[in-house]
Each structure stands twice: as structure tokens, then as C-alpha cells.
DSSP file (Angstrom, degrees, kcal/mol; ACC not computed):
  #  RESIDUE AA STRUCTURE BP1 BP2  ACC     N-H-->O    O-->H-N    N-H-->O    O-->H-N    TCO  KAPPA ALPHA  PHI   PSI    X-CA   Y-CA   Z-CA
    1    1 A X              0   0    0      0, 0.0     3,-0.3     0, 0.0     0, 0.0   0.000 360.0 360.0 360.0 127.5  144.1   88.5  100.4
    2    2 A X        +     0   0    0      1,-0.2     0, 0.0     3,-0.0     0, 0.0   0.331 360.0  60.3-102.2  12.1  145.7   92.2  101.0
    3    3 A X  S    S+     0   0    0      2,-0.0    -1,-0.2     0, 0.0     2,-0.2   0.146  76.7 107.6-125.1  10.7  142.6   94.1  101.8
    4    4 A X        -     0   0    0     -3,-0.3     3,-0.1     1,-0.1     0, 0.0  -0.676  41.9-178.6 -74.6 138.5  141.6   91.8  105.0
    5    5 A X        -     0   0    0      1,-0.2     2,-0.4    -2,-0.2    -1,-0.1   0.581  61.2 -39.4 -98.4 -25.8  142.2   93.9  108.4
    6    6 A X  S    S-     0   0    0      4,-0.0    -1,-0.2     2,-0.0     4,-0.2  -0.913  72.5 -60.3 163.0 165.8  141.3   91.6  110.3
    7    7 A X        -     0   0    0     -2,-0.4     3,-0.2     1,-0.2    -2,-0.1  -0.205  54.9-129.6 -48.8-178.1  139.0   88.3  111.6
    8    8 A X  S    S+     0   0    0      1,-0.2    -1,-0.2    -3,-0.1     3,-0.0   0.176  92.7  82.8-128.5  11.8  135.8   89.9  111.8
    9    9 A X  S    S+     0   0    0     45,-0.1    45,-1.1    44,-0.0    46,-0.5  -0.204  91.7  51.3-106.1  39.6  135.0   88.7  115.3
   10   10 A X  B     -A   53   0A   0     43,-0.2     2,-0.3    -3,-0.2    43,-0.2  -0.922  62.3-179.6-151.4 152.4  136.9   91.4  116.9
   11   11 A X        -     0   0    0     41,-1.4     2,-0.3    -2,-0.3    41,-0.2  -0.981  34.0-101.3-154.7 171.6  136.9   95.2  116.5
   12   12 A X        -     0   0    0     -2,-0.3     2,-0.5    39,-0.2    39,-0.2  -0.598  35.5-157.7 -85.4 131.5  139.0   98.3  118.1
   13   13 A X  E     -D   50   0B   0     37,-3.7    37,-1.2    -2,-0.3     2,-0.3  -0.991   9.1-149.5-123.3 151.6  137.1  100.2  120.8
   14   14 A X  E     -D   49   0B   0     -2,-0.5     2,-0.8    35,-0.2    35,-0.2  -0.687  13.5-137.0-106.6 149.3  138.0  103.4  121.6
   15   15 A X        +     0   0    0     33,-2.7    32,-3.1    30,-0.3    33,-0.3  -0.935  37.4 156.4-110.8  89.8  137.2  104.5  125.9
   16   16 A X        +     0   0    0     -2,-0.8     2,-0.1    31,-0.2    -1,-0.1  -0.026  44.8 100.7 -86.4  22.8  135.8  107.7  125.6
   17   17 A X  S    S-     0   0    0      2,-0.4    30,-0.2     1,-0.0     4,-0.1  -0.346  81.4-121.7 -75.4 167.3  134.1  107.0  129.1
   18   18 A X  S    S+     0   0    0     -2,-0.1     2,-0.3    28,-0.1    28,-0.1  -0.228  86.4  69.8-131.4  58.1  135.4  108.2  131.9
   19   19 A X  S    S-     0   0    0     26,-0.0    -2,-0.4     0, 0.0     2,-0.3  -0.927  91.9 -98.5-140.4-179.1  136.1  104.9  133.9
   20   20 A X        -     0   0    0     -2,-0.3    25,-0.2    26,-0.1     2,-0.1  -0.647  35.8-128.0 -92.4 146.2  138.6  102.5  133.0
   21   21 A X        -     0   0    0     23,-2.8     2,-0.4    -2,-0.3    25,-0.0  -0.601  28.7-145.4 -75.5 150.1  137.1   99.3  130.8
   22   22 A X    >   -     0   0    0     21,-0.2     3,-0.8    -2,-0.1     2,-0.6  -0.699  26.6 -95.6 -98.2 161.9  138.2   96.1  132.5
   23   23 A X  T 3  S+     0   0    0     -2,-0.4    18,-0.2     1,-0.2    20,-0.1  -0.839 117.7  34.2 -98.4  78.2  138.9   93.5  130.7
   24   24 A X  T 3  S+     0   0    0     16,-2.1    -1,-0.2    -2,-0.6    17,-0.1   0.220  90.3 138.5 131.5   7.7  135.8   90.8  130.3
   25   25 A X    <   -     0   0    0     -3,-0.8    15,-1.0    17,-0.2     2,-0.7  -0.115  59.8-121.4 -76.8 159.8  133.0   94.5  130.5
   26   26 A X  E     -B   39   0A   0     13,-0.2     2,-0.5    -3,-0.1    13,-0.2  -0.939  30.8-151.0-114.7 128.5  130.5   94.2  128.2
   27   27 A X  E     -B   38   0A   0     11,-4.9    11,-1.3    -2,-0.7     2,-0.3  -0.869   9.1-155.1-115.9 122.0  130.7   97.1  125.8
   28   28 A X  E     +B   37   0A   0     -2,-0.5     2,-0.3     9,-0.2     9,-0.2  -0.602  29.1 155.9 -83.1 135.3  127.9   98.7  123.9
   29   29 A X  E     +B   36   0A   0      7,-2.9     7,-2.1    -2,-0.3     2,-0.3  -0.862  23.1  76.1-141.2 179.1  129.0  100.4  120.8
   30   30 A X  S    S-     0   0    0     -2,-0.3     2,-0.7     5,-0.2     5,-0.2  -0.794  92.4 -59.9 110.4-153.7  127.2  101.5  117.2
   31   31 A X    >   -     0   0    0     -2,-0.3     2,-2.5     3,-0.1     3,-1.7  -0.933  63.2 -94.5-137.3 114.5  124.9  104.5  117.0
   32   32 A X  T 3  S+     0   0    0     -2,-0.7     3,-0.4     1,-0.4    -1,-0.0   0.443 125.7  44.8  -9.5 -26.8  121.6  104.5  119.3
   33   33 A X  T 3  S+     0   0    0     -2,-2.5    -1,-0.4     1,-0.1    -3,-0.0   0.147 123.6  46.1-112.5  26.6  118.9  103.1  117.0
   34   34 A X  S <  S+     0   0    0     -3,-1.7    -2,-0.2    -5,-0.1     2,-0.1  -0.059  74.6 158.0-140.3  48.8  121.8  100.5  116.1
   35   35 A X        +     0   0    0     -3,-0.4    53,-0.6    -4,-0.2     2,-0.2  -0.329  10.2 170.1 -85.0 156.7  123.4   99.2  119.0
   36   36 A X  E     -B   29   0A   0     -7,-2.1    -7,-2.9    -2,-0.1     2,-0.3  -0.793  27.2-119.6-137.8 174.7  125.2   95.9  119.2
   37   37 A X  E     +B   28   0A   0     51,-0.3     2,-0.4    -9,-0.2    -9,-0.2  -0.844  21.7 179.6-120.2 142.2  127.6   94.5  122.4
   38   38 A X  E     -B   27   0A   0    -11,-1.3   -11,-4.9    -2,-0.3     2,-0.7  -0.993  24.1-138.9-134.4 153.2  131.6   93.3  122.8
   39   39 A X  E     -BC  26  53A   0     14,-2.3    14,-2.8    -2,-0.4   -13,-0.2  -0.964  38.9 -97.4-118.7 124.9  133.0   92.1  125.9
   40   40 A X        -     0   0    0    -15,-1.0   -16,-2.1    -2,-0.7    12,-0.2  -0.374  18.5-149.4 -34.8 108.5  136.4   93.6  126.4
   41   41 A X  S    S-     0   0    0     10,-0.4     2,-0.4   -18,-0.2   -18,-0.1   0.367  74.7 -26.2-101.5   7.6  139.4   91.8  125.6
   42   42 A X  S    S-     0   0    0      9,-0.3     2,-1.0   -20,-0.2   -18,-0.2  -0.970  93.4 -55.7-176.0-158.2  141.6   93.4  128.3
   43   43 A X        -     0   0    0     -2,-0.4     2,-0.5   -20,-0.1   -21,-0.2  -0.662  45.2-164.1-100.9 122.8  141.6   96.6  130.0
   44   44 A X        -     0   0    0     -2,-1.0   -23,-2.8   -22,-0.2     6,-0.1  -0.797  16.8-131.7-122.5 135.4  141.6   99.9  128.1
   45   45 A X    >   -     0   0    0     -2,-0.5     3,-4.8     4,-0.2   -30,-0.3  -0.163  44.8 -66.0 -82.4 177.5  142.4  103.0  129.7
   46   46 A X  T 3  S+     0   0    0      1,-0.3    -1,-0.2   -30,-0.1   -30,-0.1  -0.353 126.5   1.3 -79.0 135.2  140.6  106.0  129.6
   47   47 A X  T 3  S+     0   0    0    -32,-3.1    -1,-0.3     1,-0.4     2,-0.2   0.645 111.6 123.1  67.6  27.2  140.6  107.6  125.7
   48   48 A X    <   -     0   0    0     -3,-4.8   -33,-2.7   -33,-0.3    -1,-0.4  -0.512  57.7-132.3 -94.4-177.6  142.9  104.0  124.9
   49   49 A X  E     +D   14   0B   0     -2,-0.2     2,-0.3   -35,-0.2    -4,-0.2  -0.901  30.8 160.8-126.0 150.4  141.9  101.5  122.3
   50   50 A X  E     -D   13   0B   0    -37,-1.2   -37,-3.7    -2,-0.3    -6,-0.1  -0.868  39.8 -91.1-167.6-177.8  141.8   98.0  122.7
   51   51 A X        -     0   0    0     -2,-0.3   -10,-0.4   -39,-0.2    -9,-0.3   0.009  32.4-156.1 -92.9-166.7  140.1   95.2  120.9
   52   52 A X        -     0   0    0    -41,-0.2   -41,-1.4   -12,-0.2   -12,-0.3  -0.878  15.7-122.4-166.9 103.4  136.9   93.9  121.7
   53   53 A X  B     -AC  10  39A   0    -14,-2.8   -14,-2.3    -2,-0.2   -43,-0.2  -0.552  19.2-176.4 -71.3 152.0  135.1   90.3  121.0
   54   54 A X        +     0   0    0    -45,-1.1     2,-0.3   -16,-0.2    -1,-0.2   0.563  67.6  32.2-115.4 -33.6  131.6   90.2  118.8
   55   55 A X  S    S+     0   0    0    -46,-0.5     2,-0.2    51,-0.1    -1,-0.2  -0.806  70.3  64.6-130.1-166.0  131.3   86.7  119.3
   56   56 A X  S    S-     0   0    0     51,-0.4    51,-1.5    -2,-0.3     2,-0.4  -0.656  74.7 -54.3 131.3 177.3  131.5   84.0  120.7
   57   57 A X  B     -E  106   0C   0     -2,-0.2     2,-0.3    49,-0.2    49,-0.2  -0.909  53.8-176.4-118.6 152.0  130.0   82.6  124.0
   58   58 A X        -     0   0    0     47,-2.1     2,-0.6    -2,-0.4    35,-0.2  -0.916  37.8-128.6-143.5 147.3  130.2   84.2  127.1
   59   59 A X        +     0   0    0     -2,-0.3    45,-0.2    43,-0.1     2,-0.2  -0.460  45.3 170.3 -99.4  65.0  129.4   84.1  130.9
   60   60 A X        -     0   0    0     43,-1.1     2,-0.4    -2,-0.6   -35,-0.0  -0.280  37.0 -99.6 -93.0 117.8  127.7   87.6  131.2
   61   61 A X        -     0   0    0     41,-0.2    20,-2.9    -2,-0.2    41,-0.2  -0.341  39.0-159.2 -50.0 117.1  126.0   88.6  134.4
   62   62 A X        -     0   0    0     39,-2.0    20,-0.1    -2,-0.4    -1,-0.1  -0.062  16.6-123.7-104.5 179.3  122.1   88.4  135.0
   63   63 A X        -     0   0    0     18,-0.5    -1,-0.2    17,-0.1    18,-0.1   0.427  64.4 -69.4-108.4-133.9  119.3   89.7  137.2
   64   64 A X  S    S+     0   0    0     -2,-0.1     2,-0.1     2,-0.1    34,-0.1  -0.297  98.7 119.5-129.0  49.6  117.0   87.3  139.1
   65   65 A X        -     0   0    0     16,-0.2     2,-0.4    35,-0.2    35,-0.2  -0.509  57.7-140.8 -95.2 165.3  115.4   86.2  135.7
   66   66 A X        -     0   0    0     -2,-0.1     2,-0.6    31,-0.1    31,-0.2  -0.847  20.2-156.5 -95.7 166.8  115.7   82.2  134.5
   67   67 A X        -     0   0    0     29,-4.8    29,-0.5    -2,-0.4     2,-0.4  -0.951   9.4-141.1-138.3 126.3  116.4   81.8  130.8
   68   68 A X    >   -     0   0    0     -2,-0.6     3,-0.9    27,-0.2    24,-0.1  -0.662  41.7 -88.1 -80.6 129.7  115.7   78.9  128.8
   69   69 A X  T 3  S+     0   0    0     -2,-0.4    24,-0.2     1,-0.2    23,-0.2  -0.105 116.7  34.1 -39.4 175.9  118.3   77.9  126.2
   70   70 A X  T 3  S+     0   0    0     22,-1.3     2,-0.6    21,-0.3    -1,-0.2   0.714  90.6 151.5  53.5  30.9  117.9   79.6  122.7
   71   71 A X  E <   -F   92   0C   0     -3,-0.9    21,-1.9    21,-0.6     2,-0.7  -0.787  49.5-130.9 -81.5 112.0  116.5   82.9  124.6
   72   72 A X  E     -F   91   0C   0     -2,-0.6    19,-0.2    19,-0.2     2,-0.2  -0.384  33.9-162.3 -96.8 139.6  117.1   85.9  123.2
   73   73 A X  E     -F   90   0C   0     17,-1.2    16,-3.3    -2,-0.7    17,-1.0  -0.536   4.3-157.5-109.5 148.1  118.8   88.7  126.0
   74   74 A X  E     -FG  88  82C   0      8,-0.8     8,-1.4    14,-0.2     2,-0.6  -0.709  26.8-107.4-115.3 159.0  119.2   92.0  126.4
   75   75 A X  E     -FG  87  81C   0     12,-2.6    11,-0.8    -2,-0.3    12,-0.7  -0.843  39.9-154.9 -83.8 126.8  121.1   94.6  128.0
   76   76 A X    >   -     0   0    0      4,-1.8     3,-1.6    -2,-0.6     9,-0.1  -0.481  36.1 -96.4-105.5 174.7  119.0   96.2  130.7
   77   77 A X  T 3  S+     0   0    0      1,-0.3    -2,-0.1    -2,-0.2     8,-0.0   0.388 124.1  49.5 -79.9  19.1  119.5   99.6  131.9
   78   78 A X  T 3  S-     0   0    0      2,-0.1    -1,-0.3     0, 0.0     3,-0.1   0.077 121.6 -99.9 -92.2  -7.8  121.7   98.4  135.2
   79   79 A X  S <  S+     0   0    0     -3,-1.6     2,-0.2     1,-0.3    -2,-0.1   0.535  80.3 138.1  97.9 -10.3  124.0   96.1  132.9
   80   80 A X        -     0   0    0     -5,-0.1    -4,-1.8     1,-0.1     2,-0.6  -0.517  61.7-111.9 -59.5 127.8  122.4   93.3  133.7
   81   81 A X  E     +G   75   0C   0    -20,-2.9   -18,-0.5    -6,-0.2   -16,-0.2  -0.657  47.4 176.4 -64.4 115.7  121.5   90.7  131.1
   82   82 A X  E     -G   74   0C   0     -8,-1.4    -8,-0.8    -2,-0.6     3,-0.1   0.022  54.2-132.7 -88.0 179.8  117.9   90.6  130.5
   83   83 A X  S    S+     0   0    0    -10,-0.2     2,-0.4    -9,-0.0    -8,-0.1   0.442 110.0  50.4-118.6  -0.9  114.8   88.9  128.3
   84   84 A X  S    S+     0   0    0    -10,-0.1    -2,-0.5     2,-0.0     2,-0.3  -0.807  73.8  88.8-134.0 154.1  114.0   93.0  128.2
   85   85 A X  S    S-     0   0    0     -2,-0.4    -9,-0.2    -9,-0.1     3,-0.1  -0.918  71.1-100.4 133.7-161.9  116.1   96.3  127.3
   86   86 A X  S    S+     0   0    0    -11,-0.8     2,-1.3    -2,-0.3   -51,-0.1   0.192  99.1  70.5-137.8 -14.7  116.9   98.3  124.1
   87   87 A X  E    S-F   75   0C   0    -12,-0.7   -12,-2.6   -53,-0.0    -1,-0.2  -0.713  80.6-134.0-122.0 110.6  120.5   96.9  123.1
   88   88 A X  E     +F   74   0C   0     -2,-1.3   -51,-0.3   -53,-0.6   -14,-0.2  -0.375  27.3 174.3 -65.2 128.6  120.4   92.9  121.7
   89   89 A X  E     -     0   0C   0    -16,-3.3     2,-0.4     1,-0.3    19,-0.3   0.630  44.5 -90.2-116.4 -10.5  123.2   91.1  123.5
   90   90 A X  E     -F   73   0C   0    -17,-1.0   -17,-1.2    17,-0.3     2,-0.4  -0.980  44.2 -71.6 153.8-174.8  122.6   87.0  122.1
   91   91 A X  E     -FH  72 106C   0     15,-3.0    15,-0.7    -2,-0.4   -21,-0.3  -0.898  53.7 -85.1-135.2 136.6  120.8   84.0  123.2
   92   92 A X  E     -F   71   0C   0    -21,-1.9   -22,-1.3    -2,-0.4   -21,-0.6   0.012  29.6-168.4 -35.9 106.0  121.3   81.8  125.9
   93   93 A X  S    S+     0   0    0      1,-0.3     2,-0.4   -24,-0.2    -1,-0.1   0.842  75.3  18.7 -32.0 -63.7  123.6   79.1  125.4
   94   94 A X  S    S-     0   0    0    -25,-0.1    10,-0.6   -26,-0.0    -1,-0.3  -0.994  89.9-102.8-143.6 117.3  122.9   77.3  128.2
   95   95 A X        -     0   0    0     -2,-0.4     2,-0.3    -3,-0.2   -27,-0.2  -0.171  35.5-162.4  -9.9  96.9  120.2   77.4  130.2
   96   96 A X        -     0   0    0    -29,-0.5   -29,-4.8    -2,-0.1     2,-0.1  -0.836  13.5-132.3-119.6 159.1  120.0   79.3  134.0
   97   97 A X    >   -     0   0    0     -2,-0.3     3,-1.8   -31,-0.2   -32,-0.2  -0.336  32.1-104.3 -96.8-171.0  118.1   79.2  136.8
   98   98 A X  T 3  S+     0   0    0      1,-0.3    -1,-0.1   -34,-0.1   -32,-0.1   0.599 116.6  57.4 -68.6 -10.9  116.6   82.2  138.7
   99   99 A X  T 3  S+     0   0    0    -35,-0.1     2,-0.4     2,-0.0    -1,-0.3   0.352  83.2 110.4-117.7  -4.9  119.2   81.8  141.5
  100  100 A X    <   -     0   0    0     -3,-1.8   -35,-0.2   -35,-0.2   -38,-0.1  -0.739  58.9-156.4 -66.1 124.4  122.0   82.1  139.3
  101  101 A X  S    S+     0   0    0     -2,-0.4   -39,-2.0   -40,-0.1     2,-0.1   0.704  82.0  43.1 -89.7 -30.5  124.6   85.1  139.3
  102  102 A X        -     0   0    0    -41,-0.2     2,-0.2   -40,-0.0   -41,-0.2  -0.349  55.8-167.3-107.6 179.4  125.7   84.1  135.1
  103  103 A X        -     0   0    0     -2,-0.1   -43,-1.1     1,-0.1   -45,-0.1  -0.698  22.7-124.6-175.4 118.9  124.2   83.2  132.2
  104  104 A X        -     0   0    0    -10,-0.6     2,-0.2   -45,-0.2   -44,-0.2   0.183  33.5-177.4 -25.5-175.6  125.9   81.8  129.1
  105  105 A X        -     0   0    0    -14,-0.2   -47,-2.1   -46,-0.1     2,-0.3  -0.347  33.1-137.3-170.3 144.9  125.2   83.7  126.0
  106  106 A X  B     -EH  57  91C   0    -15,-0.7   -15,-3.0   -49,-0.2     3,-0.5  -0.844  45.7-126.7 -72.1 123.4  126.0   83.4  122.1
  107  107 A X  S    S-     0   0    0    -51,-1.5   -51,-0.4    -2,-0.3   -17,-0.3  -0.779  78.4  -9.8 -96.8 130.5  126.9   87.2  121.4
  108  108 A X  S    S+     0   0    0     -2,-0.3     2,-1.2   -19,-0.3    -1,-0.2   0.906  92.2 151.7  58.9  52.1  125.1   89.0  118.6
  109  109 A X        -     0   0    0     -3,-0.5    -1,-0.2     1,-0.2   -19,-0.1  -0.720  65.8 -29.8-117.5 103.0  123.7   85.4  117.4
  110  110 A X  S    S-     0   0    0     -2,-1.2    -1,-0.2     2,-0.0     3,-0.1   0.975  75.4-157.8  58.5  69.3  120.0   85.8  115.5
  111  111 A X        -     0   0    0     -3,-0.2     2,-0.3     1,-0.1   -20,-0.1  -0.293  26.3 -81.4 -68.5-166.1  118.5   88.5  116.8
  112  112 A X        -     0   0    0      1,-0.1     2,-1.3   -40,-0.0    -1,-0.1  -0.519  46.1-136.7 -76.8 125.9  114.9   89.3  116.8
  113  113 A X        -     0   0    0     -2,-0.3    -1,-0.1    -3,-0.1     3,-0.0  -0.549  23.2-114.3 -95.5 128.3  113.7   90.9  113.5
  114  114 A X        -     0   0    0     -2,-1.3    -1,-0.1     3,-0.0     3,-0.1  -0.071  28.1 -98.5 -56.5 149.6  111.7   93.3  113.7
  115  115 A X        -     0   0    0      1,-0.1     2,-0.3     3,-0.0     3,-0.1  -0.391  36.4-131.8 -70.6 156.7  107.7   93.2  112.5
  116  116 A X        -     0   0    0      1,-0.2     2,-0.2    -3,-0.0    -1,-0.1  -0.483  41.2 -89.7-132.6 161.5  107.8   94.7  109.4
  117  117 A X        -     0   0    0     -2,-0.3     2,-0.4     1,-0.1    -1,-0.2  -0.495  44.5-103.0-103.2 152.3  104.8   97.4  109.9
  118  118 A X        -     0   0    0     -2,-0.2     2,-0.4    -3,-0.1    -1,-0.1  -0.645  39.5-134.7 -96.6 114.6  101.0   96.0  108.8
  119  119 A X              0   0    0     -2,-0.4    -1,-0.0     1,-0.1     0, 0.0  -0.773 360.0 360.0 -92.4 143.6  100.1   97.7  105.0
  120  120 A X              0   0    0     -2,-0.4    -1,-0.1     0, 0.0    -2,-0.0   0.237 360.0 360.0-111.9 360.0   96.7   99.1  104.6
């Protein structure tokens, strides 16, 4: 096929931040009422590119929540993974408890669809 760029579980991100990405960061990208997550597949300096995973599962850093497998998590406004926040990050792979630092996740795997609005 000559019109593939490439697998479709990676994409390019550009650092227009002004810290440097590390390499495993979880990066929100897409346009505000459509954000989605990639965890950084090495470190990209600031105004570099480098590639990005969209799925896969991943050991992502929590809050003092537990999660029950098949949960779906968010990005909360510290960076924490959450059961609350505004940017969909997966659903819990594998179960953790409250005392735990990780939490699995499946990245961008079924979100929630949104209720479709009650017609009068």
C-alpha cells in the first residue's frame, strides 16, 4: 500500500511547551473540546518532534483513588489519573488499590459516549 504513513498507534508530537517532554509523559494533544492522550516515546526537546504512543497499556500515575478493572480514567487537572477530569485517558487494565502510586490503563480504549440530549 503507498499511501500508509504509518501504524496508526503512534503519531508525531510537536513540544511547543516550554519544559522538556521526558520520555514515558503523558501527553494531551487534539483541540479542547476534543482532547485525547499519548505517553511519550522518548524525550523531545523543547519545539522538537518525537513520536508518541495512542495505545496500548500503560502504568500511568494516580491520586489516592482505587479503580476497579474496566474503569474508565481521566486526566485530572494535576496529571494525575482520575475516575474525574475533562481529557479521557482509558480504562483500567488491572485493577489498584487506594494505596497504590500506578495504575494500569488501556489508552484511548471505549470511551464514554456521551448522552445524546433528551428531544421534546
Amino acid at each position: 500500500m503507498q499511501n500508509k504513513v504509518r501504524n496508526g498507534g503512534v503519531s508525531v508530537y510537536t513540544n511547543s511547551s516550554t519544559d522538556l517532554v521526558k520520555g514515558g509523559d503523558i501527553l494531551v494533544m487534539g483541540p479542547a473540546e476534543n482532547q485525547y492522550v499519548g505517553i511519550a516515546v522518548t524525550d523531545i526537546a523543547l519545539n522538537g518532534e518525537g513520536m508518541c504512543e495512542l495505545c496500548g497499556i500503560f502504568r500511568l500515575p494516580k491520586g489516592n483513588s482505587a479503580f476497579a478493572q474496566g474503569t474508565p480514567v481521566y486526566l485530572d487537572e494535576t496529571g494525575l489519573v482520575s475516575d474525574t477530569g475533562t481529557v479521557f485517558v482509558g480504562r483500567v487494565e488491572q485493577s489498584a488499590e487506594t494505596a497504590e502510586t500506578v495504575v494500569e490503563v488501556r489508552l484511548n480504549f471505549l470511551p464514554v459516549a456521551p448522552v445524546a440530549p433528551a428531544t421534546v
